[in-house]
Backbone bond lengths (Angstrom), bond angles and torsions (degrees), N, CA, C in turn:
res aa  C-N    CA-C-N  psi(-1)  N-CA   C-N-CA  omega(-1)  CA-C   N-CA-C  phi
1 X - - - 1.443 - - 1.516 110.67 -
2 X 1.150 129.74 136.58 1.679 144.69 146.82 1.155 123.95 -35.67
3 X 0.934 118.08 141.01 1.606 125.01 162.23 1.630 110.19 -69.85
4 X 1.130 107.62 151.51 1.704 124.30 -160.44 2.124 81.77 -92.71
5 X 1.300 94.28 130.12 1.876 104.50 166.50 1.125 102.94 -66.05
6 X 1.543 111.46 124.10 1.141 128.40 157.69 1.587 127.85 -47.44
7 X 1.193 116.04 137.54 1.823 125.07 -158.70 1.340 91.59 -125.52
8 X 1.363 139.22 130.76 1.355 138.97 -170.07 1.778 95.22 -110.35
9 X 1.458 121.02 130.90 1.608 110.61 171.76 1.165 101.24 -111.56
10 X 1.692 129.09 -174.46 1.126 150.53 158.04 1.324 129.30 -21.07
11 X 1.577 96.63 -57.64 1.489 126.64 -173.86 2.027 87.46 -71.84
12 X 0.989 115.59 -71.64 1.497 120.42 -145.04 2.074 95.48 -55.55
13 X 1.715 97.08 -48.82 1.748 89.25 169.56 1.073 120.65 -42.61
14 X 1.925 114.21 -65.22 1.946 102.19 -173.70 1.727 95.14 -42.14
15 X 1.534 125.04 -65.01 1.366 98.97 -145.40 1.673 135.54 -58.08
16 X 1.737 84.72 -15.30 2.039 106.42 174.47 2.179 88.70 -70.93
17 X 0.545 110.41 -42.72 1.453 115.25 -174.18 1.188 109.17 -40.36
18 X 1.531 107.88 -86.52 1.425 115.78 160.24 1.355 123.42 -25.32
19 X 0.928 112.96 -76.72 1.872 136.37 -168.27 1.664 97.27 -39.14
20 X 1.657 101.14 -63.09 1.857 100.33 168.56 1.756 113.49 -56.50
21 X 0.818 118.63 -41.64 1.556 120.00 -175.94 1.680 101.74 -54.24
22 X 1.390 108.53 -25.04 1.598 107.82 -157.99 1.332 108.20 -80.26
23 X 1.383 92.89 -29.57 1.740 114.30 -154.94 1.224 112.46 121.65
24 X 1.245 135.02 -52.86 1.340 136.75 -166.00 1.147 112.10 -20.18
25 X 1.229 117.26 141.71 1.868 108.13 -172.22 1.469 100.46 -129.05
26 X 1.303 94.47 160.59 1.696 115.98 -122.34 1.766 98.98 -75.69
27 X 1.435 115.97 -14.93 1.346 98.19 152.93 1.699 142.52 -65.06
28 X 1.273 95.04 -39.54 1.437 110.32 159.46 1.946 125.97 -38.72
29 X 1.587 77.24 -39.95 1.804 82.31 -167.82 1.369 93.45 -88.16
30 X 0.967 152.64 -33.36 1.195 149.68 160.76 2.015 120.13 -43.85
31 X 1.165 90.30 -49.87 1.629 99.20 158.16 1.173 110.14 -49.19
32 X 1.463 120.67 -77.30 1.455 128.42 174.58 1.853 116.12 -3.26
33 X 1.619 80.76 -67.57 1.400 99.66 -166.17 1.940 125.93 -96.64
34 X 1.100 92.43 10.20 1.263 106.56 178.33 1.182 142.69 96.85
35 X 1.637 104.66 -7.06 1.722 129.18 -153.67 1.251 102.55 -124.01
36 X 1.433 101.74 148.76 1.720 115.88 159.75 1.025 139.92 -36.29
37 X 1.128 155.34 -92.92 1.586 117.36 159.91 1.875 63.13 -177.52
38 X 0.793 111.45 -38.77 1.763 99.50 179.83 1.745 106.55 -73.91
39 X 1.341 102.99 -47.70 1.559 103.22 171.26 1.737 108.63 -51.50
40 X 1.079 122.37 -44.36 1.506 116.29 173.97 1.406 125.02 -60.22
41 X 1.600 110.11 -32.92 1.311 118.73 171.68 1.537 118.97 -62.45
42 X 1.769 94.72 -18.53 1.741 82.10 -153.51 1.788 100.04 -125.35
43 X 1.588 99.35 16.98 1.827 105.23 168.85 1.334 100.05 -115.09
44 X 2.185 117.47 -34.39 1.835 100.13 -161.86 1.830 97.23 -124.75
45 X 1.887 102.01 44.31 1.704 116.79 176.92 2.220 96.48 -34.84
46 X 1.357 80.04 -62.27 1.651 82.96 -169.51 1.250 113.08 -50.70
47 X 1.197 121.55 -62.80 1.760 124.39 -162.35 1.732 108.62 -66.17
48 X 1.300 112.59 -8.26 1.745 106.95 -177.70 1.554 102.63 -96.50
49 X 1.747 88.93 -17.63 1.732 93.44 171.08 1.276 126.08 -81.53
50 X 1.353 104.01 -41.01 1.881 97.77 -171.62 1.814 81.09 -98.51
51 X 0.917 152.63 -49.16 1.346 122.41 -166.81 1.758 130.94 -26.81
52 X 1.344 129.01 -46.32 1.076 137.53 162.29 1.483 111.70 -48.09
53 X 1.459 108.15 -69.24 1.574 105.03 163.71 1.228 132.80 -23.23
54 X 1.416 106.43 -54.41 1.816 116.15 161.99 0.762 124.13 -52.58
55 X 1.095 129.19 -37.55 1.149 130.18 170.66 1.425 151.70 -88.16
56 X 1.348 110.71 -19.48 1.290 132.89 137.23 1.320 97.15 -53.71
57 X 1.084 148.38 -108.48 1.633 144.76 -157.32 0.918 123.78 -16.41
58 X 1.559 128.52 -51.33 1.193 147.15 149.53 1.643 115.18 -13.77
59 X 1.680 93.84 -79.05 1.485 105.06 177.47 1.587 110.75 -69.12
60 X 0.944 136.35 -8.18 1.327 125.41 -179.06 1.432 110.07 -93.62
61 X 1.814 128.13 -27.45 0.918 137.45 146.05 1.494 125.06 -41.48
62 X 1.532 114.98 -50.42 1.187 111.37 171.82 1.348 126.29 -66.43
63 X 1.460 115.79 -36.85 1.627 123.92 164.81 1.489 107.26 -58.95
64 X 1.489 127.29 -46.05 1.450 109.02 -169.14 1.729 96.04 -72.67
65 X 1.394 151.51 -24.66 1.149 143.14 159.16 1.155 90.30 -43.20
66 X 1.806 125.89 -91.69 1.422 108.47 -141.98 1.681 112.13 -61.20
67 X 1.228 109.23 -34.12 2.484 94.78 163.17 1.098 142.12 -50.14
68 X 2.081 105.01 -8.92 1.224 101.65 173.35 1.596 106.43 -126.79
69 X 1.081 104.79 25.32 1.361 103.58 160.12 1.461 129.17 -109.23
70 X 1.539 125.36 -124.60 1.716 91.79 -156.61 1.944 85.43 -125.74
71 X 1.169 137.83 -170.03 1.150 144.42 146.01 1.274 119.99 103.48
72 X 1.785 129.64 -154.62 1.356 130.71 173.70 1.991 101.92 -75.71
73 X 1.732 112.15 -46.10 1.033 71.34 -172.20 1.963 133.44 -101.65
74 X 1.610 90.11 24.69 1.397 92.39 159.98 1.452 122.61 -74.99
75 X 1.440 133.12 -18.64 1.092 123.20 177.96 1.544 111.23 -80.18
76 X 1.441 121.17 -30.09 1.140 114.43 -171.55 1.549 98.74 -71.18
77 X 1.120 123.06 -45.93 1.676 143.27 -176.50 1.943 98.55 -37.70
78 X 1.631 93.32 -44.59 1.794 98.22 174.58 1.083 124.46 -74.84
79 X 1.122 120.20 -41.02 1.542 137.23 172.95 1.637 110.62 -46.77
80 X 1.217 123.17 -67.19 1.302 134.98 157.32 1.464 127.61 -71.75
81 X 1.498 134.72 -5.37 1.401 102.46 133.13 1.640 133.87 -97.66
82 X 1.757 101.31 9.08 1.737 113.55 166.54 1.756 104.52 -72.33
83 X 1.452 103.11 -44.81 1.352 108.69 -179.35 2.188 110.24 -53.61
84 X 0.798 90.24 -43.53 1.438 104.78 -156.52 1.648 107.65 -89.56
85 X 1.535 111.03 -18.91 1.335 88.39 -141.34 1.958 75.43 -138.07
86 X 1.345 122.01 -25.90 1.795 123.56 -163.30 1.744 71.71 -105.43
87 X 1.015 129.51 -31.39 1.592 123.92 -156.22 1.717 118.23 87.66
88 X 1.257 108.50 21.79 1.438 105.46 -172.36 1.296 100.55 -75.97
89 X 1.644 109.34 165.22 1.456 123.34 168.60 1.598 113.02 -163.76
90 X 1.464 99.74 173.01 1.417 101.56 -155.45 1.734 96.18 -104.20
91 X 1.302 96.65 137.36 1.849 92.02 -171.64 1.445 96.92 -126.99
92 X 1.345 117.12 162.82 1.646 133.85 -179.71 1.447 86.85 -131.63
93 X 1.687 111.78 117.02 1.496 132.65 167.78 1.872 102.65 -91.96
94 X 1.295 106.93 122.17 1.169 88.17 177.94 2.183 112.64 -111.87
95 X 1.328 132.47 125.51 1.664 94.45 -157.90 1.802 81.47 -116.03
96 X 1.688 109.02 161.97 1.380 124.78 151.00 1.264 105.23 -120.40
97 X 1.381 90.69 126.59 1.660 117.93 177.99 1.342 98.32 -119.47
98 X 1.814 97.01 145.32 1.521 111.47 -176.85 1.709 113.62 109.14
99 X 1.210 111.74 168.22 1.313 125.87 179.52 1.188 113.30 -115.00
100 X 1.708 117.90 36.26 1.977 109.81 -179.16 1.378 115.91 -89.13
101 X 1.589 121.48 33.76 1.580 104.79 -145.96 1.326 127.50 69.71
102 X 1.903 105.39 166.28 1.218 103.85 -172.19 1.308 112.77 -94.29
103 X 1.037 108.69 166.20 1.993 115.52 179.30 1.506 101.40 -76.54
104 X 1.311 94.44 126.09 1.562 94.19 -173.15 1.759 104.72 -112.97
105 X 1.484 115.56 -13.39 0.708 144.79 147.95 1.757 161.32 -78.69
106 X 1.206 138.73 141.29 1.562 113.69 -172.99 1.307 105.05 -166.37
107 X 1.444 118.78 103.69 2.140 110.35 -165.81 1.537 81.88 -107.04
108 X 0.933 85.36 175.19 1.591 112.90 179.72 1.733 109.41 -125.28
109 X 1.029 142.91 47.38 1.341 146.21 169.53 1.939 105.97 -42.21
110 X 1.623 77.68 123.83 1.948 82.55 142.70 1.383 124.73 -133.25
111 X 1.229 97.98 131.62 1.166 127.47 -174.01 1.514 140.89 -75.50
112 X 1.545 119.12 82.58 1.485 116.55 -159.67 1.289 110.70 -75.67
113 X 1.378 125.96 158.28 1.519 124.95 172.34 0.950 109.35 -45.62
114 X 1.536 114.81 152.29 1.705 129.95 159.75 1.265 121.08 -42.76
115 X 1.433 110.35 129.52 1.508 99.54 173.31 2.210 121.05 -47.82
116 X 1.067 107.32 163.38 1.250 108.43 -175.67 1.292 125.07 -135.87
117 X 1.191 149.89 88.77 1.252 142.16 173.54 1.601 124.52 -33.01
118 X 1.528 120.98 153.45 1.163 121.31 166.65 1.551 141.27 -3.39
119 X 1.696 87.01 -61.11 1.677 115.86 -172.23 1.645 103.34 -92.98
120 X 1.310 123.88 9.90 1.690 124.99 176.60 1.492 116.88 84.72
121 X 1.615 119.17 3.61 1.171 126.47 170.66 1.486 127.99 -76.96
122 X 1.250 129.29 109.36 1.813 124.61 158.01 1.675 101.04 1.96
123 X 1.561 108.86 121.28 1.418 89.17 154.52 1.396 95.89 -96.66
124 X 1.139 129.83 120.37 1.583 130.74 169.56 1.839 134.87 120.36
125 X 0.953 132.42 132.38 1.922 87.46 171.32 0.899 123.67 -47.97
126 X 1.680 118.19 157.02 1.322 122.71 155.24 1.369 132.37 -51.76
127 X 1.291 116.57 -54.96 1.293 120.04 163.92 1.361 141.35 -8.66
128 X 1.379 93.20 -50.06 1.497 121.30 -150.38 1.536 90.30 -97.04
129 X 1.675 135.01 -1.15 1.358 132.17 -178.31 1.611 93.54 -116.86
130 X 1.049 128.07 -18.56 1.771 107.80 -176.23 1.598 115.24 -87.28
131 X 0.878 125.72 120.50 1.728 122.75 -178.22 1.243 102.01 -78.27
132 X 1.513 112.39 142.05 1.680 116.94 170.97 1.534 109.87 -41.73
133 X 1.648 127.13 145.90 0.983 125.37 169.10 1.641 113.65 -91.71
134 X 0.858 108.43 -18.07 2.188 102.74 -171.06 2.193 86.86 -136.30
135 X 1.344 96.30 126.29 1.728 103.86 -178.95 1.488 101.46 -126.45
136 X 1.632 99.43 125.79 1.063 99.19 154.75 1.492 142.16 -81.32
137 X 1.427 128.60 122.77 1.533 109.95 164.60 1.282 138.37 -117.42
138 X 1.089 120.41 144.31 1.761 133.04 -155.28 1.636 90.26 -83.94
139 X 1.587 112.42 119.72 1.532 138.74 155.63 1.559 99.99 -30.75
């Protein structure tokens, strides 16, 4: 005997809907629902299609609310759709000025507080505890 052709209802679309909106990938939803994964392709083509769509929209709607409204998380809300969406990004310019030669060099030091005496005083100058950050050296 055959398998009975699959009949797609109401109920079973929203849930391909959803399920694509979620991510769920498209074997899964097919599990879900009982079918081949080609049979799913080829009764709920539409709903695995615009589901994602929906859903992105959704959330992008909700982010452009929270960017134009007021607080901490409207700025972050801006930050990430300037990032994402104007193409902005955050850059570190770094410049050498001067004629001492080139940096042939570049440490990365970290730097713990000054030692401290008892009473909360420097034991020492300061000076004399920070190591140069950028060194030059002569060829």
């Amino acid at each position: 005997m055959g398998r009975h052709a699959h009949s797609p209802e109401p109920a079973g679309r929203r849930q391909v809907e959803a399920m694509a909106a979620y991510g769920v990938p498209e074997a899964d939803i097919a599990r879900v629902l009982g079918v081949d994964p080609k049979t799913l392709r080829k009764h709920y083509r539409d709903e695995l299609d615009t589901g994602s769509i929906k859903a992105n929209s959704k959330i992008a709607e909700s982010l452009y609310k929270k960017a134009m409204g007021d607080g901490p998380q409207s700025v972050t809300a801006c930050i990430f759709w300037l990032k994402t969406r104007a193409h902005w990004k955050e850059t570190t310019v770094q410049e050498h000025i001067g004629d001492v030669g080139p940096i042939t060099r570049i440490q990365r030091i970290i730097i713990a507080p000054p030692p401290r005496g008892a009473d909360g005083q420097l034991l020492g100058p300061l000076e004399a505890k920070v190591p140069p950050l950028l060194e030059h050296v002569e060829s």
